[in-house]
C-alpha positions as a Markdown table, in Angstrom:
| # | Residue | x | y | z |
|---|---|---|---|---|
| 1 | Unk | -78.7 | 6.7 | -18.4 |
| 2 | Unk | -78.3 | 3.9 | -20.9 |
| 3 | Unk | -75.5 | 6.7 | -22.5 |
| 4 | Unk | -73.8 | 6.2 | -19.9 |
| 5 | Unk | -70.8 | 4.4 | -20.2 |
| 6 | Unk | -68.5 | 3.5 | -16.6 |
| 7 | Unk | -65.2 | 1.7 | -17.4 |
| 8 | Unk | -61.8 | 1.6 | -15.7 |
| 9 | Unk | -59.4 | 4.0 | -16.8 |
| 10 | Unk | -56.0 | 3.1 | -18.7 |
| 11 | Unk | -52.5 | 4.7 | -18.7 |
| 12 | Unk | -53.2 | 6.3 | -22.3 |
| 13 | Unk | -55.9 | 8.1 | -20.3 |
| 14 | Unk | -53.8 | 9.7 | -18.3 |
| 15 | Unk | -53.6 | 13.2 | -19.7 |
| 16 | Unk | -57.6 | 13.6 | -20.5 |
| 17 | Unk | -58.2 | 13.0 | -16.6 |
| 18 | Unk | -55.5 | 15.1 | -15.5 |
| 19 | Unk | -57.2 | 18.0 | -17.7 |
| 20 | Unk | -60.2 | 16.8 | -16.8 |
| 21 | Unk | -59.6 | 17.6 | -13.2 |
| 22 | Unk | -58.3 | 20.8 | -14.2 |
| 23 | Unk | -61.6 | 21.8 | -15.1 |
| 24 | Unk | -64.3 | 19.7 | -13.3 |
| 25 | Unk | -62.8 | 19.0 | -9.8 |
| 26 | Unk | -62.5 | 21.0 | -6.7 |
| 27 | Unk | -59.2 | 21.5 | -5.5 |
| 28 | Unk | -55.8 | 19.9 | -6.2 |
| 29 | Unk | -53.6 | 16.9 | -4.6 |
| 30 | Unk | -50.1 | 16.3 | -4.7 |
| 31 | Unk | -50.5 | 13.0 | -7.2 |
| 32 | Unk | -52.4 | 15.0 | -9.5 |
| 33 | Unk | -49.5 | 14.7 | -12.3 |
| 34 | Unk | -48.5 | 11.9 | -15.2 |
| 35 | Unk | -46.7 | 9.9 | -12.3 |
| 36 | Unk | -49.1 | 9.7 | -9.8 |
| 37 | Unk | -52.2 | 8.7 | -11.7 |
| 38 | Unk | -50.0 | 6.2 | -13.5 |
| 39 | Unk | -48.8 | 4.5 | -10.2 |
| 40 | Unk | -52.7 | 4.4 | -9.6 |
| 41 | Unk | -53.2 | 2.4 | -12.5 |
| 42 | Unk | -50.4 | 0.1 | -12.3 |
| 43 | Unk | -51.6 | -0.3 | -8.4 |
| 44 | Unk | -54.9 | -1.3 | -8.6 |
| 45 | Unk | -56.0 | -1.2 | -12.4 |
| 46 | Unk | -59.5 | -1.1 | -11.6 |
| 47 | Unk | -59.7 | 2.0 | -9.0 |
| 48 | Unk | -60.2 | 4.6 | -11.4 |
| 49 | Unk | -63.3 | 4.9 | -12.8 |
| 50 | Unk | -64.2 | 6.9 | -15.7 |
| 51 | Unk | -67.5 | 8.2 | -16.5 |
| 52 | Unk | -67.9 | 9.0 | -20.7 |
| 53 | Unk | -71.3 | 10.4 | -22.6 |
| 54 | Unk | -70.9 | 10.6 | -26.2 |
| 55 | Unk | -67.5 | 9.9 | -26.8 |
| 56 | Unk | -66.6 | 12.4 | -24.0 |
| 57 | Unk | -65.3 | 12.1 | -20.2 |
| 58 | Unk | -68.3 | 13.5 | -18.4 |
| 59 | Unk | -66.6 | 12.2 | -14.4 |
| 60 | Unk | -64.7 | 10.7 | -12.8 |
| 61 | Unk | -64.3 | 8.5 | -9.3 |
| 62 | Unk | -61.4 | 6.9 | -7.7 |
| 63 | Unk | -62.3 | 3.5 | -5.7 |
| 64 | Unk | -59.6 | 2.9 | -3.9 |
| 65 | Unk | -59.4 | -0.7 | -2.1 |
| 66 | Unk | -56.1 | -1.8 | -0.1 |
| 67 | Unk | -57.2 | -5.3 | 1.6 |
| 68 | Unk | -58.9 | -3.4 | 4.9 |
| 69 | Unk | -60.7 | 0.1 | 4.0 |
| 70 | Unk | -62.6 | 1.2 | 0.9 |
| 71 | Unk | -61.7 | 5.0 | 0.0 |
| 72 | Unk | -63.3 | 7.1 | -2.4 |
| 73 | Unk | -61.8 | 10.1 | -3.6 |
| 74 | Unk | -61.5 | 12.7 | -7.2 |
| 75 | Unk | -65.4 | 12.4 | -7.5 |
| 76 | Unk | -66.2 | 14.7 | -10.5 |
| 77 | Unk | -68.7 | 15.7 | -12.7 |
| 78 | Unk | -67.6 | 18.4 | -15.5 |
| 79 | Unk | -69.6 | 21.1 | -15.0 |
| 80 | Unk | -71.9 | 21.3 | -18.2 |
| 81 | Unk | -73.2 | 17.5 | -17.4 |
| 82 | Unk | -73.9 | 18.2 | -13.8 |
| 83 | Unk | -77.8 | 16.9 | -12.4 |
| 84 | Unk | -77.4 | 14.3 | -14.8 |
| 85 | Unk | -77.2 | 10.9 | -12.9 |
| 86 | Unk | -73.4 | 11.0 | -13.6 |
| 87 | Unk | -72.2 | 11.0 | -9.7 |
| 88 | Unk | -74.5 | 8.9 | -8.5 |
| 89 | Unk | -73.8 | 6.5 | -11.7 |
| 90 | Unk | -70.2 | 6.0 | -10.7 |
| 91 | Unk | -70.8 | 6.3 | -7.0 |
| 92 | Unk | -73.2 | 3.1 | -7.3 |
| 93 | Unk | -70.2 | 1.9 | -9.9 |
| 94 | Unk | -67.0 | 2.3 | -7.2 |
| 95 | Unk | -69.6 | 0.5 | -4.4 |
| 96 | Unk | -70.3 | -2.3 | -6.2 |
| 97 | Unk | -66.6 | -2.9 | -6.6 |
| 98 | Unk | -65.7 | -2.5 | -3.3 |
| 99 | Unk | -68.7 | -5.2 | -2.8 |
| 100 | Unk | -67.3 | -7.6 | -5.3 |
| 101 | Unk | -63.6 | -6.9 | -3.5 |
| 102 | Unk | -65.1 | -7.8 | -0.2 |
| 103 | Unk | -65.4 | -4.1 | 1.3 |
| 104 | Unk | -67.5 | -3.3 | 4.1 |
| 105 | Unk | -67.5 | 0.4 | 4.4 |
| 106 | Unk | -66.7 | 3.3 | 2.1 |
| 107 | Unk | -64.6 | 6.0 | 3.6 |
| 108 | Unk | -65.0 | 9.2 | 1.1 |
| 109 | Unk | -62.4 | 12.2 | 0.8 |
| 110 | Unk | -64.4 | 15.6 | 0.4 |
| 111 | Unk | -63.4 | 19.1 | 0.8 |
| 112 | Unk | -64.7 | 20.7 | 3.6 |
| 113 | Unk | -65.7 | 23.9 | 1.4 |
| 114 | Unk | -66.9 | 22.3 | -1.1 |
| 115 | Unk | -71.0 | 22.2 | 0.0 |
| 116 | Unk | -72.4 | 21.5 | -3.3 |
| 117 | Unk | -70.0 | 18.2 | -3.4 |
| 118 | Unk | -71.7 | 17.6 | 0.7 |
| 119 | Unk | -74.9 | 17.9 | -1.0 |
| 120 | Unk | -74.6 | 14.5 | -3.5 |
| 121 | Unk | -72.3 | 12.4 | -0.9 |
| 122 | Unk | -75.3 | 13.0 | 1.5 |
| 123 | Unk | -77.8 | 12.2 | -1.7 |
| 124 | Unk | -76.0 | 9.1 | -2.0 |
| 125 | Unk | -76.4 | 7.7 | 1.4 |
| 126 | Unk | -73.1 | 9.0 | 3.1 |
| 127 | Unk | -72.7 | 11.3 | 6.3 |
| 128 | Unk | -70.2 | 13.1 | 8.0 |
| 129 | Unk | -67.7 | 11.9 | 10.4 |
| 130 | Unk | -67.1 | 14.7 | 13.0 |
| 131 | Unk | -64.7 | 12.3 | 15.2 |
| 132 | Unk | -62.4 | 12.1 | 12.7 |
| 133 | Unk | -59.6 | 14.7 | 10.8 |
| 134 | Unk | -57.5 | 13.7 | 8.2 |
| 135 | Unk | -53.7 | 14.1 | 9.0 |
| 136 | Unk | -51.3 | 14.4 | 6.2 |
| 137 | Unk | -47.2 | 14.6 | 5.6 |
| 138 | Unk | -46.0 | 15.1 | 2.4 |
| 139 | Unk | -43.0 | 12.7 | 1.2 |
């Protein structure tokens, strides 16, 4: 994994993650523009986490931290570097901020369809929260 190389993304990365997602993530979100990832960046410079092999963005992870909960969210591995190491890279990367922030427990955002996504969270040490449902309004 030493090719591996985790570092926080920047706002003139902005457009490679947004096609990134595009191709490599499972469904969409209503930030998923130039706007929205940049307010991420300026918010909390250090939440998005970009995951590059050989010059090239191979995943991605957003680490989220407001004070009280740790959330994790847009975990993706393009599709040709899959069962590499590359999820579990930056999942071990987004907990040990939250550590060094002073987080005690990861909440992670993933889509109910997506099994082969349930598959690494569980890998990872994560499980399912049946008590709880995510309510949303737009703004």
């Amino acid at each position: 994994m030493s090719d591996l190389h985790i570092r926080c993304a920047d706002l003139p990365d902005i457009d490679a993650v947004l096609q990134f997602w595009s191709e490599a993530a499972e469904g969409t979100s209503i930030s998923d523009d130039r706007d929205g990832v940049a307010r991420l960046i300026a918010r909390d410079p250090g939440a998005l986490l970009l995951a590059e092999r050989d010059g090239l963005l191979a995943g991605t992870v957003i680490a989220g931290f407001d004070g009280w909960r740790c959330s994790a969210y847009r975990l993706a591995v393009h599709p040709d570097r899959r069962r590499q190491g590359i999820a579990t890279a930056l999942l071990e990367a987004a907990e040990q901020r939250f550590i060094d922030l002073g987080g005690r427990r990861v909440d992670a955002m993933v889509l109910e369809a997506n099994e082969r996504a349930h598959h690494t969270w569980a890998a990872a040490g994560y499980h399912r929260e049946d008590h709880w449902r995510r309510w949303v309004k737009p703004l």
